[in-house]
MDAnalysis code that builds the backbone (N, CA, C; Angstrom):
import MDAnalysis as mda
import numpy as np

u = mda.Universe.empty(453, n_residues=151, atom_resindex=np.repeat(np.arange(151), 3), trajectory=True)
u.add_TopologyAttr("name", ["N", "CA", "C"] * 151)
u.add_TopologyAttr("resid", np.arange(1, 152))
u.add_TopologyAttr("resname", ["UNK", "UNK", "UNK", "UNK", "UNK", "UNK", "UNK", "UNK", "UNK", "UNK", "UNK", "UNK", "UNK", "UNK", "UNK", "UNK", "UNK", "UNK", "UNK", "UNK", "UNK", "UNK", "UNK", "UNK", "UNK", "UNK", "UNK", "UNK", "UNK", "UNK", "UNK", "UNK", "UNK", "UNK", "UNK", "UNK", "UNK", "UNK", "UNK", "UNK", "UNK", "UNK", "UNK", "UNK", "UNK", "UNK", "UNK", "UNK", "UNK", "UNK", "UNK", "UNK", "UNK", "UNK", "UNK", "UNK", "UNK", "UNK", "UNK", "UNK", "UNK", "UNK", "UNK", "UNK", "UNK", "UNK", "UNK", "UNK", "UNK", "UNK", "UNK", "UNK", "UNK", "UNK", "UNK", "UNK", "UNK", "UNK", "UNK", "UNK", "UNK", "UNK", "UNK", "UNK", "UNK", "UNK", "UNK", "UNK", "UNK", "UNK", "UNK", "UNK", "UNK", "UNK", "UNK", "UNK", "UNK", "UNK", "UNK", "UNK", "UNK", "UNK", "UNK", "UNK", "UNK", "UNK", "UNK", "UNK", "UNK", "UNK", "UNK", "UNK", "UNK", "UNK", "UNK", "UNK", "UNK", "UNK", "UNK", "UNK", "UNK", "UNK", "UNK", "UNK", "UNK", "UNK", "UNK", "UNK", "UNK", "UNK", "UNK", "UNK", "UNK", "UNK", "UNK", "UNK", "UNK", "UNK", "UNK", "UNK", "UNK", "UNK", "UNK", "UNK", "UNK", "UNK", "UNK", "UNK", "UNK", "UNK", "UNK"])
u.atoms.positions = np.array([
    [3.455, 9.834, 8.472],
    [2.890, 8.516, 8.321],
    [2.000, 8.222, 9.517],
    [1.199, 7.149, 9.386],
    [0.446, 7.038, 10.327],
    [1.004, 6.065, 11.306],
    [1.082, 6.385, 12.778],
    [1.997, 5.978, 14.082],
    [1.950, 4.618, 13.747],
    [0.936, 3.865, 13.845],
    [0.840, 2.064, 13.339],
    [2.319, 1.628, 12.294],
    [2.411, 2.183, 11.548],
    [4.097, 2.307, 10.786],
    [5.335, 2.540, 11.691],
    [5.627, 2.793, 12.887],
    [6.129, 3.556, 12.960],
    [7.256, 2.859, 13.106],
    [6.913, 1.550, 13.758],
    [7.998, 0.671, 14.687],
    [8.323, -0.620, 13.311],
    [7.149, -0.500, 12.227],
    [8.015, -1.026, 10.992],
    [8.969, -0.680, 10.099],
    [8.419, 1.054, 10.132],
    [9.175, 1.709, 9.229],
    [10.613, 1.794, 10.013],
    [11.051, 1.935, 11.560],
    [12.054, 1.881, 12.186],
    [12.806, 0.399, 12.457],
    [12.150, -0.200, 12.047],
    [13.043, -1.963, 11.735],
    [13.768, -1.711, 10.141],
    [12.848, -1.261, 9.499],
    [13.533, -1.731, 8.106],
    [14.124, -0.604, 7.540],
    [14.623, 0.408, 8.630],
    [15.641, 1.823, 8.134],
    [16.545, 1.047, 9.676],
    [16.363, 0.343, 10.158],
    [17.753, 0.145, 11.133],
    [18.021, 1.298, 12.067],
    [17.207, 2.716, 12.003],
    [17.969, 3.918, 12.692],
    [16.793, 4.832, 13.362],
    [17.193, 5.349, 14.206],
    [16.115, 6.772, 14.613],
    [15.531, 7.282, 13.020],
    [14.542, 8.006, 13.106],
    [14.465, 8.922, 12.030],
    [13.061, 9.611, 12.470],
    [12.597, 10.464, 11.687],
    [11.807, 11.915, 12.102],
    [10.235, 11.616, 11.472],
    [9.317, 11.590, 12.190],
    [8.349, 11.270, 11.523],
    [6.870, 12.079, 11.666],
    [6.115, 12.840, 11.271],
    [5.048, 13.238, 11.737],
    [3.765, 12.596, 11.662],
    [3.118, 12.627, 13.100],
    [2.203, 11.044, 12.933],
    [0.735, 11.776, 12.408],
    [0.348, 11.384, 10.795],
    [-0.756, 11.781, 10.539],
    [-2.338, 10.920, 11.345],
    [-3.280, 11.440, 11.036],
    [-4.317, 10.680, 12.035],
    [-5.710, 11.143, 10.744],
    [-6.477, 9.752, 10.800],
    [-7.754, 10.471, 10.588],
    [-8.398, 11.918, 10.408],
    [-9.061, 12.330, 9.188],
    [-9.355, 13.429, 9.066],
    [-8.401, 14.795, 9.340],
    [-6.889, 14.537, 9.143],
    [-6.022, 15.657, 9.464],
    [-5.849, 16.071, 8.039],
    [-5.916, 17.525, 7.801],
    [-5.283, 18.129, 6.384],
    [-3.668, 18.642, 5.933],
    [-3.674, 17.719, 5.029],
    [-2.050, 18.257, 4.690],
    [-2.148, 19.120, 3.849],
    [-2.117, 20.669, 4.004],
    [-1.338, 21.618, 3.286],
    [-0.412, 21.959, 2.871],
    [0.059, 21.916, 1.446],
    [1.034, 21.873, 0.555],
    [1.043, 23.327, -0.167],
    [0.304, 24.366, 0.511],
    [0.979, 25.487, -0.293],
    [-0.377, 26.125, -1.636],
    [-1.503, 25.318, -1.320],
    [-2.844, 25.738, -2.214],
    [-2.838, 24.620, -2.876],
    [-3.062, 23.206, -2.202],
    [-3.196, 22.403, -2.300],
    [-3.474, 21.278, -1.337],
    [-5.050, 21.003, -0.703],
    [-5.174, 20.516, 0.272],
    [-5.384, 19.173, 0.252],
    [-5.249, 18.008, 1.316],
    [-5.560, 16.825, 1.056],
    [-6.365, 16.562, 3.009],
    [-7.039, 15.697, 2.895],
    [-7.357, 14.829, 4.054],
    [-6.966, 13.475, 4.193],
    [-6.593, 13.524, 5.374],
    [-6.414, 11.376, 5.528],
    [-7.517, 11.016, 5.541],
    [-7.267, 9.811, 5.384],
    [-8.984, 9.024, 4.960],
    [-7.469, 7.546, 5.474],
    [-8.092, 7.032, 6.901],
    [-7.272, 5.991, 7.287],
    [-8.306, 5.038, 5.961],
    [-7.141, 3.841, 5.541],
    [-7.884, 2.840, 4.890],
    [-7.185, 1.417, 5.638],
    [-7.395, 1.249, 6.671],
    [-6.548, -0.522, 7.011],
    [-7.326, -1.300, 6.179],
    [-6.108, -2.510, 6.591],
    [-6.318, -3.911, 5.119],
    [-5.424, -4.045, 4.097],
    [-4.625, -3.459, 3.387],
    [-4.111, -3.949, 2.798],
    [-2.195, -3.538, 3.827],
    [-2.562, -3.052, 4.927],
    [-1.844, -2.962, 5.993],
    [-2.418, -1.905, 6.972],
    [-1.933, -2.261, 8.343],
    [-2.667, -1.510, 9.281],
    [-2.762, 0.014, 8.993],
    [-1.880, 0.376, 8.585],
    [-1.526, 2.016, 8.278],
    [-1.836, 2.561, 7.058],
    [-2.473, 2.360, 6.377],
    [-2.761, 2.560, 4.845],
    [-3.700, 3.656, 4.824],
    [-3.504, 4.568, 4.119],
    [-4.125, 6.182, 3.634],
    [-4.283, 6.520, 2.507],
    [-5.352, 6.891, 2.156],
    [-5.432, 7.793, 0.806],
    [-5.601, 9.405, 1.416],
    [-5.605, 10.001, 0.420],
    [-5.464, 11.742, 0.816],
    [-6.390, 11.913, -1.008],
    [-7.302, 12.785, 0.143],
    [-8.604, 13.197, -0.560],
    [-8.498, 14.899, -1.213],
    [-8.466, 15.275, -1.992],
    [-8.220, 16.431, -2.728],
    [-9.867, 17.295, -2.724],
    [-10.580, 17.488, -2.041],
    [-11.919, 17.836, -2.799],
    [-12.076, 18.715, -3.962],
    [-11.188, 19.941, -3.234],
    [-11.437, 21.093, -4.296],
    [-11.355, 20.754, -6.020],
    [-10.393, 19.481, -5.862],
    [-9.496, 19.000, -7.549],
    [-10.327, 17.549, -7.813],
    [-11.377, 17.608, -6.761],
    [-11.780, 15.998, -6.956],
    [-11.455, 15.212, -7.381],
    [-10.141, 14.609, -6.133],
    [-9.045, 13.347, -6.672],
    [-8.719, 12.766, -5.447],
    [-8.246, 11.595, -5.206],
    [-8.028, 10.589, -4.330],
    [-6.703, 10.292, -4.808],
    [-5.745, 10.414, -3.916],
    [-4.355, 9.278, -4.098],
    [-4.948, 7.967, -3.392],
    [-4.999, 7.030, -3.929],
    [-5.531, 6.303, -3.196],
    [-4.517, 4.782, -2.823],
    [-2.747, 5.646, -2.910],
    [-1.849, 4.565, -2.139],
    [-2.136, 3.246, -3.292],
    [-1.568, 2.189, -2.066],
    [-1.821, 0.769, -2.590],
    [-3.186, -0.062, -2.817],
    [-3.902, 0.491, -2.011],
    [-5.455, -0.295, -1.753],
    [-5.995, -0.217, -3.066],
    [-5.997, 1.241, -3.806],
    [-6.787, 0.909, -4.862],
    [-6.225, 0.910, -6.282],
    [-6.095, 0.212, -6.945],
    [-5.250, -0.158, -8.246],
    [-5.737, -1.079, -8.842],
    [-4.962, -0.894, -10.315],
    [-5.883, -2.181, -11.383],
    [-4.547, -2.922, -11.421],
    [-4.004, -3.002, -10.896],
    [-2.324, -3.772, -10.667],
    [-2.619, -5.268, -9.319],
    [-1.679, -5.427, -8.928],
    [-1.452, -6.220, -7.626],
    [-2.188, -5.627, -5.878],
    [-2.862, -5.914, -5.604],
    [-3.007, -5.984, -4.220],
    [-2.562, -6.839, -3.319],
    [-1.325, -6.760, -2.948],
    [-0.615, -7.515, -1.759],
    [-1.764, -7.884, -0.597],
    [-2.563, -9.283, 0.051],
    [-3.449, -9.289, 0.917],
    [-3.025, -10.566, 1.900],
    [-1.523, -10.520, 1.616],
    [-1.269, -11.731, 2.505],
    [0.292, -11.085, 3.800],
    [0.504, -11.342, 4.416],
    [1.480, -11.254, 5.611],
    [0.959, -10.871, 6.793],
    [2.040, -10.119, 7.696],
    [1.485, -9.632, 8.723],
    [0.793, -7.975, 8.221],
    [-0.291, -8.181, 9.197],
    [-1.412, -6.879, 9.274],
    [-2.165, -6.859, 8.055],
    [-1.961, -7.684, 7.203],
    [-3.083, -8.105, 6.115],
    [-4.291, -8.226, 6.528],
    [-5.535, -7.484, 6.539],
    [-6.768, -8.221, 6.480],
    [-7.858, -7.843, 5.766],
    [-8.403, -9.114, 5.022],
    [-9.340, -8.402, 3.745],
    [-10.993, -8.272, 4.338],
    [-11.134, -8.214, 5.494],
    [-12.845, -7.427, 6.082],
    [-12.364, -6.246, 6.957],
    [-11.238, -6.228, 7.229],
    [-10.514, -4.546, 6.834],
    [-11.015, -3.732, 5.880],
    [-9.927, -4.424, 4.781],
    [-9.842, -3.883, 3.687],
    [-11.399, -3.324, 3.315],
    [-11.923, -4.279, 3.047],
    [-13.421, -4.349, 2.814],
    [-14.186, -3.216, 3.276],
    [-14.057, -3.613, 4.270],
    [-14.572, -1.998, 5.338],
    [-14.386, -0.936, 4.476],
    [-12.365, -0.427, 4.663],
    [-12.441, 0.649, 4.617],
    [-12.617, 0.861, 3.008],
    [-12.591, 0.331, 1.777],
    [-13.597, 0.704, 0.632],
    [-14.783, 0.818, 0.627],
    [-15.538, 0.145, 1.479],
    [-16.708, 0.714, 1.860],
    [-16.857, 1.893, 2.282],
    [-15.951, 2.400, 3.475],
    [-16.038, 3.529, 3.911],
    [-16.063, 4.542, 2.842],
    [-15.391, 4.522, 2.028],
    [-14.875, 5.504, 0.468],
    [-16.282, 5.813, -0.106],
    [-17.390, 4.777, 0.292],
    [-18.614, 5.048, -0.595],
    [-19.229, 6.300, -0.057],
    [-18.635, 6.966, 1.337],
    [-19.604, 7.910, 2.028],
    [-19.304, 9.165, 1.126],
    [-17.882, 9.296, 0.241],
    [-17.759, 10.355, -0.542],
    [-17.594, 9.890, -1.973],
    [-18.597, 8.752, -2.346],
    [-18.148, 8.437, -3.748],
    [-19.032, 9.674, -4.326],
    [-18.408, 9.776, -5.269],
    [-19.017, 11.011, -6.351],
    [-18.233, 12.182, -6.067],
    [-17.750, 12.536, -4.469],
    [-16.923, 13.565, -4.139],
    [-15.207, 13.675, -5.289],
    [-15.123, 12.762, -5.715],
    [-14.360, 12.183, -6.481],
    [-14.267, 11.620, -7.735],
    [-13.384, 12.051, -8.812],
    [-13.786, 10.943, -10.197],
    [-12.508, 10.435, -10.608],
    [-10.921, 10.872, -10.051],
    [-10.449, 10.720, -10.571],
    [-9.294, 9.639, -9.314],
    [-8.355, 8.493, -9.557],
    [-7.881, 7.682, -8.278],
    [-6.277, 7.738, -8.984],
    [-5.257, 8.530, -8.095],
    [-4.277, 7.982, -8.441],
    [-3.424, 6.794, -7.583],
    [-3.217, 5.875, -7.816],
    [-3.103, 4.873, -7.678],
    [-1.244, 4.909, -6.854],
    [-0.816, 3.834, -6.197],
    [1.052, 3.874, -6.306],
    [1.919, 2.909, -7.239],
    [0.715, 2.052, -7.584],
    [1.320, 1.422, -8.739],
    [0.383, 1.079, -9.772],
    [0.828, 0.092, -10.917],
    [-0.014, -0.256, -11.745],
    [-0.101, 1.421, -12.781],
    [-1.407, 1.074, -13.775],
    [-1.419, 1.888, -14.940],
    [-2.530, 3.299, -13.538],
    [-1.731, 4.492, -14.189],
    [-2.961, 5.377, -13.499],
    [-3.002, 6.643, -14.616],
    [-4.054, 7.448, -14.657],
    [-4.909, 7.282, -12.844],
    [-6.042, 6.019, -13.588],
    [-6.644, 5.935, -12.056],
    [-7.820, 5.283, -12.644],
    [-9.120, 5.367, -12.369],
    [-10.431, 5.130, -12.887],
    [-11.447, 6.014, -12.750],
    [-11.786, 5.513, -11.399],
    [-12.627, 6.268, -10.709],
    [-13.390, 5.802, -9.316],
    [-14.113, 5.034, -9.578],
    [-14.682, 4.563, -10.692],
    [-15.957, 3.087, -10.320],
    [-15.095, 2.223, -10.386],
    [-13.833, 2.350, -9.843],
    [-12.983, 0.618, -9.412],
    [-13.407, 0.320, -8.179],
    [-13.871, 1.247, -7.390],
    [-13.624, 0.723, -6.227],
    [-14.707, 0.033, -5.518],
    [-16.885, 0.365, -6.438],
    [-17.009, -0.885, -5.872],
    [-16.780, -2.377, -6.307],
    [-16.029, -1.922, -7.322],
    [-15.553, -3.958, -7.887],
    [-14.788, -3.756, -6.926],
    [-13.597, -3.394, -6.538],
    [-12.434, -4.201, -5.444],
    [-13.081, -4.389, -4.599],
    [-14.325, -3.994, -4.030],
    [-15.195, -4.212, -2.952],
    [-15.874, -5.915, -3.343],
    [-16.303, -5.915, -4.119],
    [-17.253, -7.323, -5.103],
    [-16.170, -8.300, -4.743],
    [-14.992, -7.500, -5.746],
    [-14.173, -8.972, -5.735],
    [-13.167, -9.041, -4.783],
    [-13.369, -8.385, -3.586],
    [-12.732, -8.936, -2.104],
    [-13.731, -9.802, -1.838],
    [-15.041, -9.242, -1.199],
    [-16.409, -10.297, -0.726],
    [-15.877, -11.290, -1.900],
    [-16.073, -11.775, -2.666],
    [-16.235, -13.129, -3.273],
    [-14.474, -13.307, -3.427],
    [-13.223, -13.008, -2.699],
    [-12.671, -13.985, -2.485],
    [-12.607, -14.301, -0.920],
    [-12.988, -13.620, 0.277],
    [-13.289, -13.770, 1.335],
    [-14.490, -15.062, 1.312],
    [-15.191, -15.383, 0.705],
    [-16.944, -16.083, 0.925],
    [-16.150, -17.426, -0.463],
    [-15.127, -17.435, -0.188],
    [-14.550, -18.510, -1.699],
    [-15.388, -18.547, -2.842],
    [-15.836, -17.410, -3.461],
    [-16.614, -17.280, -4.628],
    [-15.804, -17.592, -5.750],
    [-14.470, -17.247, -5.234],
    [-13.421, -17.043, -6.927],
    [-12.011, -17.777, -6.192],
    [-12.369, -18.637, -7.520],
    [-10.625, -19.793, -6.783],
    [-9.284, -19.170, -7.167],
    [-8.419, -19.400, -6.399],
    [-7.251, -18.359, -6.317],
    [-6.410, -19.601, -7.602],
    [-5.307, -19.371, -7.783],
    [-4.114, -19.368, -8.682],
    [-2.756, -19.177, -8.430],
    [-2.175, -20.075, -8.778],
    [-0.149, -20.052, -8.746],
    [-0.443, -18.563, -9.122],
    [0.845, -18.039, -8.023],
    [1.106, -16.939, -8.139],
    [2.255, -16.301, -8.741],
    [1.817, -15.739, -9.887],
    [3.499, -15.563, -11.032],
    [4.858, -15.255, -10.413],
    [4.468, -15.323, -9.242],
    [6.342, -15.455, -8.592],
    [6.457, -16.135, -7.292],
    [7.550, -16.722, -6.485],
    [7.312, -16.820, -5.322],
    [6.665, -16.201, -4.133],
    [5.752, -16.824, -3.135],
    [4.766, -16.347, -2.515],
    [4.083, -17.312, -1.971],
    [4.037, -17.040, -0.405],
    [2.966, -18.031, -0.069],
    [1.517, -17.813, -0.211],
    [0.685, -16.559, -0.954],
    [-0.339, -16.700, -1.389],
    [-0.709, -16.681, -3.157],
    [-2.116, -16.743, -2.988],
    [-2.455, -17.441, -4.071],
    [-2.730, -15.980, -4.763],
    [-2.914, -16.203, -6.433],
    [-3.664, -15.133, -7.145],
    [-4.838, -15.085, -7.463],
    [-5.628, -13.598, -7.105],
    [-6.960, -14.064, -7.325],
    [-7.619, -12.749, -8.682],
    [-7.888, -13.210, -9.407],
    [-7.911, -12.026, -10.458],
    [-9.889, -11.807, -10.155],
    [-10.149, -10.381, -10.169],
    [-11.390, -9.992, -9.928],
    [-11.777, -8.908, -11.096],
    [-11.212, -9.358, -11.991],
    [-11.286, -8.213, -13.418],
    [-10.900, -7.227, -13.083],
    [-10.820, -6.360, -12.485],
    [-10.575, -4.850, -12.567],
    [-8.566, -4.610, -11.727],
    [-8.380, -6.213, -11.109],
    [-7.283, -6.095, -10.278],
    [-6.993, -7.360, -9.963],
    [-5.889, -7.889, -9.616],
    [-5.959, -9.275, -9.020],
    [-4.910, -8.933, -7.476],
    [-5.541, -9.423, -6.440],
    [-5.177, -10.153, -5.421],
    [-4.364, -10.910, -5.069],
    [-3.158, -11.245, -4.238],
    [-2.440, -11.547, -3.930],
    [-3.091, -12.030, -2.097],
    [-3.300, -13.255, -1.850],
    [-4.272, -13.419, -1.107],
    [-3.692, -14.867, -0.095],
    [-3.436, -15.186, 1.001],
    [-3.785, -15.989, 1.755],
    [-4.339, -16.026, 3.099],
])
């Protein structure tokens, strides 16, 4: 995981435990199966997708999904976020296929410049947020392709 986790992931396991600290541009080899980190902060400081080239595929974690985007607590920030989907554009096309950690997958790569659209227009109050179908102190913000979870 990436070190920024490290001292959360060790609050909410209560115990020592073993961790190897991935970083920017490091490759995880799995045996003929390669991936790269691709840091993404914003939807928390530590957030990663792992880039497949050879299979042209993206896990692309929590950030990118047609489900819920959590954008409210601590280490939330959506010109983070923003950023690092932007950043994703330097290998768009390197990619067609996004598996997602939740919600319906996979899902195609032209989600990601809408989650880009419809962050900017709920950052710039373009799109009014909404009771949020469960308890929560933020609001819902639906951007067609995903809705936001936002304060």
């Amino acid at each position: 995981m990436h070190p920024v986790k490290f001292d959360r992931y060790y609050q909410a396991v209560g115990r020592e435990f073993t961790a190897e600290p991935i970083w920017e541009d490091d490759i995880i080899d799995l045996g003929g199966q390669c991936f790269e980190i691709i840091l993404l902060p914003g939807h928390t400081p530590g957030s990663i997708a792992l880039f497949d080239d050879e299979n042209k595929i993206l896990i692309g974690g929590d950030s990118i999904q047609a489900g819920m985007i959590f954008m409210f607590g601590l280490g939330r920030n959506i010109d983070a976020y923003i950023h690092s989907m932007t950043k994703l554009t330097d290998i768009y096309g390197s990619f067609y296929t996004v598996y997602p950690s939740h919600g319906s997958f996979p899902v195609d790569y032209s989600i990601i410049p809408k989650l880009i659209t419809g962050a900017e227009q709920i950052r710039d109050g373009k799109i009014e947020g909404t009771k949020a179908p469960f308890e929560t102190p933020a609001e819902l913000y639906d951007v067609g392709v995903a809705k936001f979870l936002y304060k």
